[in-house]
C-alpha positions in Angstrom: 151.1 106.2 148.7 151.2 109.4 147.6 148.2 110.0 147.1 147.2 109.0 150.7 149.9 111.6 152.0 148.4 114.9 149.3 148.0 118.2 150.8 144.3 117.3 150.2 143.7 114.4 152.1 145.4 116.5 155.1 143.2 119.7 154.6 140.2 117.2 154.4 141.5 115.8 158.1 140.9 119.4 159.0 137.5 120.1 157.6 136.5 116.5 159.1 137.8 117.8 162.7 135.5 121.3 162.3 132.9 119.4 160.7 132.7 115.9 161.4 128.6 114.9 160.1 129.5 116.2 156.4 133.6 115.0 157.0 132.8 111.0 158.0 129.7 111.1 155.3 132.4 111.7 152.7 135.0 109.8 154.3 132.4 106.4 153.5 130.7 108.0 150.5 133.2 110.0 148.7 136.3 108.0 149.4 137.6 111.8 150.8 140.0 109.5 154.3 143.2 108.1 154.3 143.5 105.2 156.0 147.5 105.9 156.2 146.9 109.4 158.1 144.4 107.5 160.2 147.4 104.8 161.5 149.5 107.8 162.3 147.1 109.5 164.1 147.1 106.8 166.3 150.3 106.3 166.7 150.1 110.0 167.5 147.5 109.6 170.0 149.8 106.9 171.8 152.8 109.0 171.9 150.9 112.4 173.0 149.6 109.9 176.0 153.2 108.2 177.0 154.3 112.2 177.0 151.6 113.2 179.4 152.6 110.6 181.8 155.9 111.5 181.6 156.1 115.1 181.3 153.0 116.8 183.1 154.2 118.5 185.9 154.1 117.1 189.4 150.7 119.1 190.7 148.8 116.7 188.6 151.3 113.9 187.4 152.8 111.5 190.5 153.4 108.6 188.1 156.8 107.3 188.3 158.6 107.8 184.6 160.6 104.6 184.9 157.2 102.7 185.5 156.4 104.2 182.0 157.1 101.7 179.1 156.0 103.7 175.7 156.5 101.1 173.4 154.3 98.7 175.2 151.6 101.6 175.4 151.9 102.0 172.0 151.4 98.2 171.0 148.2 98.5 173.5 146.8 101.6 171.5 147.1 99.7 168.1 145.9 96.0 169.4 142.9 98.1 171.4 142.5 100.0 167.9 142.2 96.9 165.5 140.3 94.9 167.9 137.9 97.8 168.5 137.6 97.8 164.3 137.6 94.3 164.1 134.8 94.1 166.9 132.7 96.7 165.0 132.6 95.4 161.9 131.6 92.3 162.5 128.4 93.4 164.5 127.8 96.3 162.0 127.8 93.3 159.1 125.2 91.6 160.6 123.0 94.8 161.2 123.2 96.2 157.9 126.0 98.6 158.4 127.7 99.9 155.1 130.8 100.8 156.5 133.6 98.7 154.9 136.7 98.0 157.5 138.7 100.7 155.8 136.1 103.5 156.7 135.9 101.9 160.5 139.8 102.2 160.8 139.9 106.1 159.2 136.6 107.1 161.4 138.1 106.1 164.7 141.9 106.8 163.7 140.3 110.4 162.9 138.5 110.7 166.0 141.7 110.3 168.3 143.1 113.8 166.5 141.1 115.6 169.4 142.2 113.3 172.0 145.5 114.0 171.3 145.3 117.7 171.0 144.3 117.3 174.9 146.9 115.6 175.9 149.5 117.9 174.1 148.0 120.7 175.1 147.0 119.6 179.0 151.1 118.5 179.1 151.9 122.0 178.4 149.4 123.6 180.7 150.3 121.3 183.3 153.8 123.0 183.8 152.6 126.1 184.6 150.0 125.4 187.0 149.9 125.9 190.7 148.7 123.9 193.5 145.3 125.1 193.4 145.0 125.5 189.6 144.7 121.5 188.7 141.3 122.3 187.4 142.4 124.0 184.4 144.3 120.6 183.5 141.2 118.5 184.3 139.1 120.8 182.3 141.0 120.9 178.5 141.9 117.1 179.0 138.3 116.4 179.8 136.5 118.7 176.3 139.2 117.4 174.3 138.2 113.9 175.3 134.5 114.5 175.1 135.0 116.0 171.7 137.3 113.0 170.3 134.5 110.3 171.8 131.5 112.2 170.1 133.8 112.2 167.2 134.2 108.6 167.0 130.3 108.2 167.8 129.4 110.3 165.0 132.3 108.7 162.7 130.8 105.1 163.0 127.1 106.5 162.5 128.1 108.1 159.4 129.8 105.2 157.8 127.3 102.6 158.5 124.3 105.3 157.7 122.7 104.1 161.1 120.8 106.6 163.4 122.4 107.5 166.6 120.3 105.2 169.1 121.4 102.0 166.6 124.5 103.4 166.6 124.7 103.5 170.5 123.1 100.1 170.4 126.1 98.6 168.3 128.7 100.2 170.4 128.2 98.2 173.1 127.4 95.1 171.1 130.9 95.9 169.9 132.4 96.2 173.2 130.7 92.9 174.2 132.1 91.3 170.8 135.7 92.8 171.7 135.1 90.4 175.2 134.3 88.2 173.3 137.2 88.0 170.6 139.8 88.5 174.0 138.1 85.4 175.8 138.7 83.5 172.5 142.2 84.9 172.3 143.0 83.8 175.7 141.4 80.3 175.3 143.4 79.7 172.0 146.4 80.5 173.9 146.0 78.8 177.2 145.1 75.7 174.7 148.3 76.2 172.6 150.2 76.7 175.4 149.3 73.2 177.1 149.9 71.3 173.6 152.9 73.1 174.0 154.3 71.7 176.6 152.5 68.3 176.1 154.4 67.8 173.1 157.7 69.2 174.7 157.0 66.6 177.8 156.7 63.8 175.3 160.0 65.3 173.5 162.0 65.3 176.6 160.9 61.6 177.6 161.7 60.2 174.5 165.6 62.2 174.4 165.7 60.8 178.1 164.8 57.1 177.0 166.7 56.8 174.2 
């Protein structure tokens, strides 16, 4: 655990966010990620955007704070995040990728550093701006999340060693695979649910008979 915490693996984080082709290469092929870090930058990422809709001033922000629920976010981010993963991986298996799960989690966990940076960043901004000055929000939230998605991109295409039009090609077989797992999740638990109360039905007649 240590190990996954050294001043090296967080300097690495750095290089990997200033040089993201030779960082995510490494990450795969030199075992350089930590898959901790990665979880905390996502929880990180979660955090930084339950702050924004709480905090950024009212010129840009007219979201009600008690409507704001940041522990639900945050269970969101990490099921969105797993199932994103999960959803890659299994498409990526059947197209040769050589990205193992670990280096899927790290890649993307490392790509949301940017995002969060925005959304830090635009909070702060967004206090100090006038009426007229919402562009300068819109714009550092908008590179930052530009930069984090290209991150991402370029994390998965690393990993698995793909090009980037395969790579663009399994992103949105992995989007249709995450559909896919969510219809599955929802069918398993509409079907649970009715055994569910079938066998509670069945319970409650036979308490009422006897």
């Amino acid at each position: 655990m240590t190990k996954a915490f050294s001043k090296d693996k967080w300097s690495y984080l750095l290089y990997t966010l200033t040089h993201p082709v030779d960082g995510f290469y490494w990450i795969r092929h030199g075992d350089r990620g930590s898959l901790p870090i990665a979880f905390i930058l996502v929880i990180l990422f979660s955090a930084s955007f339950s702050a924004n809709r709480l905090l950024a001033g009212f010129v840009v922000n007219d979201i009600d704070p008690r409507a704001v629920d940041s522990l639900y976010e945050l269970l969101g981010v990490i099921a969105f995040y797993i199932l994103l993963c999960v959803s890659n991986w299994s498409v990526t298996c059947l197209m040769g990728g050589e990205g193992r799960m670990k280096d899927i989690l790290t890649a993307v966990g490392y790509g949301t550093m940017p995002i969060t940076i925005g959304f830090i960043v635009s909070t702060i901004v967004s206090r100090f701006v006038a009426d007229k000055e919402q562009a300068f929000y819109s714009i550092i939230l908008g590179v930052c999340i530009a930069w984090g998605v290209i991150m991402i991109i370029i994390g998965i295409m690393q990993v698995h060693n793909f090009s980037v039009g395969k790579t663009l090609g399994t992103l949105i077989l992995t989007f249709l695979a995450m559909l896919i797992i969510v219809f599955i999740i929802l069918l398993l638990s509409n079907l649970i649910g009715k055994v569910y109360n079938f066998i509670h039905s069945v319970y409650t007649e036979v308490i009422f008979r006897t």
